[in-house]
C-alpha positions in Angstrom: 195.8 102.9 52.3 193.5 100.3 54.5 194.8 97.1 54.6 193.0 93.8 56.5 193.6 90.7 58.2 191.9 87.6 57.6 192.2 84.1 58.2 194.2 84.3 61.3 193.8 81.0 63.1 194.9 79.2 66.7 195.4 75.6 67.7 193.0 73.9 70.0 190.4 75.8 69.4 191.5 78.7 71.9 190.7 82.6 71.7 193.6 85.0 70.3 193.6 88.5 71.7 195.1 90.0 69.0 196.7 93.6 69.1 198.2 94.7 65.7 201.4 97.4 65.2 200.4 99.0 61.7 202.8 100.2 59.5 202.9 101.6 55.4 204.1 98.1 54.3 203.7 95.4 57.1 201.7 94.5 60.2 203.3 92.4 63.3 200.6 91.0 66.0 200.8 89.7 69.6 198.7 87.1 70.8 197.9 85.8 74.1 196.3 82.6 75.6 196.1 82.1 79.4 198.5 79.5 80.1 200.4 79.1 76.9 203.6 81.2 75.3 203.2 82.5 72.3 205.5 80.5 70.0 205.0 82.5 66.6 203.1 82.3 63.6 203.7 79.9 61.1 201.7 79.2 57.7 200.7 75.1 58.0 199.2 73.2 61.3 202.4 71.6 61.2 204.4 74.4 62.1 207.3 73.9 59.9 207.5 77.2 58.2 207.9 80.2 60.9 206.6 83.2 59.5 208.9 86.6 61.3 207.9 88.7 63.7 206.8 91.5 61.0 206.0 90.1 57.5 204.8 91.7 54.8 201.9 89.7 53.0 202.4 89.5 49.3 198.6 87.5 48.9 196.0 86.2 51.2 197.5 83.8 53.6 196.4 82.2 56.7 198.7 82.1 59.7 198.3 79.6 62.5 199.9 80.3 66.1 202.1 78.3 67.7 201.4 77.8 71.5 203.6 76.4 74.2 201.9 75.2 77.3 203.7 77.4 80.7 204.9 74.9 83.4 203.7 76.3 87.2 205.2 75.4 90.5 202.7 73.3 92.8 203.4 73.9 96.7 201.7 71.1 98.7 200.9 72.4 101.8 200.6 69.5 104.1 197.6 70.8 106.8 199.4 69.6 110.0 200.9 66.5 108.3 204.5 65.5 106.2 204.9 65.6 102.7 207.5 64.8 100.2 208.1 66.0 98.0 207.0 69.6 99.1 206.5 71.0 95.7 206.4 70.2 91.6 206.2 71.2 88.2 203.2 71.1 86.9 202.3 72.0 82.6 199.4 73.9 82.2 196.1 72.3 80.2 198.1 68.8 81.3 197.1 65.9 84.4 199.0 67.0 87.8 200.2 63.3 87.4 201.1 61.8 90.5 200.2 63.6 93.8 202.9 62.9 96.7 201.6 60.4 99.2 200.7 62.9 102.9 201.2 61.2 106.6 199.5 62.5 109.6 199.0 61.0 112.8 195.5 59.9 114.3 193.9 61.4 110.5 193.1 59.8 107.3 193.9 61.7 104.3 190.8 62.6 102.2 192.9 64.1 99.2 194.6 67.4 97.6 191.9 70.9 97.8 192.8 73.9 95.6 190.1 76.7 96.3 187.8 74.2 97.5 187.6 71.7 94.8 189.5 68.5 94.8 192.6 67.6 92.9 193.1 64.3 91.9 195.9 62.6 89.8 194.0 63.0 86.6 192.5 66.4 86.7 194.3 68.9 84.7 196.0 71.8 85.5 194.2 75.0 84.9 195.7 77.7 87.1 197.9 79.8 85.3 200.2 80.8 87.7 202.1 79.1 90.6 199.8 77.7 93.6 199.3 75.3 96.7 197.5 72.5 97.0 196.2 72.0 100.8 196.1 68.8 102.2 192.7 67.8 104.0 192.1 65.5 106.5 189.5 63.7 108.6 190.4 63.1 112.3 190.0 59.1 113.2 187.4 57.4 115.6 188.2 55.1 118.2 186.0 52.5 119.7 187.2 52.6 123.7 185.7 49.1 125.4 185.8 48.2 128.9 187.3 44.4 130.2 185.5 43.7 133.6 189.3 41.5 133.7 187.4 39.4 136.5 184.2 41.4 137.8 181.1 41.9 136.8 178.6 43.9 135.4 178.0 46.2 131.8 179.9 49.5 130.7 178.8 51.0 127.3 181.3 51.2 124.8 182.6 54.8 123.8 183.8 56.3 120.6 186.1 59.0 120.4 187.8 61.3 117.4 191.6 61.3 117.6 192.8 64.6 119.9 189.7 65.4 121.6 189.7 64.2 125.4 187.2 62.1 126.1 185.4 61.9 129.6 185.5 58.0 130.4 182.3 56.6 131.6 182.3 55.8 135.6 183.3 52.2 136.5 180.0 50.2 137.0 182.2 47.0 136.9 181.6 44.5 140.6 184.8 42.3 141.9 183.6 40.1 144.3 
């Protein structure tokens, strides 16, 4: 006796993998979305009416599943620099809300990496699984001038990157 399935439908617009148990009188499936827990079927958008994990369909029906975004912890890895706090909850196919604030000396923070591609307040979680976001940073420049304090004469004004030595020019300064 062939039986079918029709009119099976998920939320947002997402693909079901669907994987059916058959037996004489009833079906059961199990669906999964990357990201999301599979919260049942049910037989209105509204999800009011959960249908049980086998049922038996008396007439054609369409059930709709019931998904339940997974929450992930975020590591912030701070690159060299402090951090608090050192980790969050984050909900999948939701912002990462806010990003903690990073200190390092002699750098400026340019912002929050994951795999190369920058994470901003905003951009929404789509790593199913727990990760680390690396801090990235740019190393400061320093203007270094010389005061003749009294002499004479021109030295050129250096710049310099926060920890790299830098060879200072020789004095060309005159006291007289």
């Amino acid at each position: 006796d062939k039986q079918s399935v029709i009119n099976l439908s998920s939320t947002q617009g997402a693909t079901v993998e669907l994987f059916a148990n058959w037996t004489e009188t009833s079906v059961s499936y199990i669906p999964t979305r990357e990201g999301y827990t599979f919260d049942g079927w049910y037989k209105e958008t509204e999800f009011t009416n959960k249908v049980e994990d086998t049922f038996t369909p008396t007439e054609d029906i369409t059930l709709y599943a019931k998904w339940t975004a997974n929450t992930y912890t975020v590591t912030y890895n701070s690159n060299g620099g402090t951090t608090t706090p050192s980790s969050n909850e984050v909900t999948y196919d939701s912002s990462y809300g806010t990003l903690p604030i990073v200190d390092r000396v002699g750098y400026t923070f340019t912002g929050w990496y994951l795999n190369g591609i920058k994470i901003e307040d905003t951009t929404k979680v789509e790593t199913a699984s727990n990760h680390e976001l690396l801090a990235k940073w740019t190393a400061n420049t320093y203007t270094i001038e010389f005061n003749a304090n009294g002499g004479t004469g021109i030295m050129p004004t250096l710049i310099t990157m926060y920890d790299k030595n830098t060879v200072l020019t020789p004095n060309a300064f005159i006291k007289e």
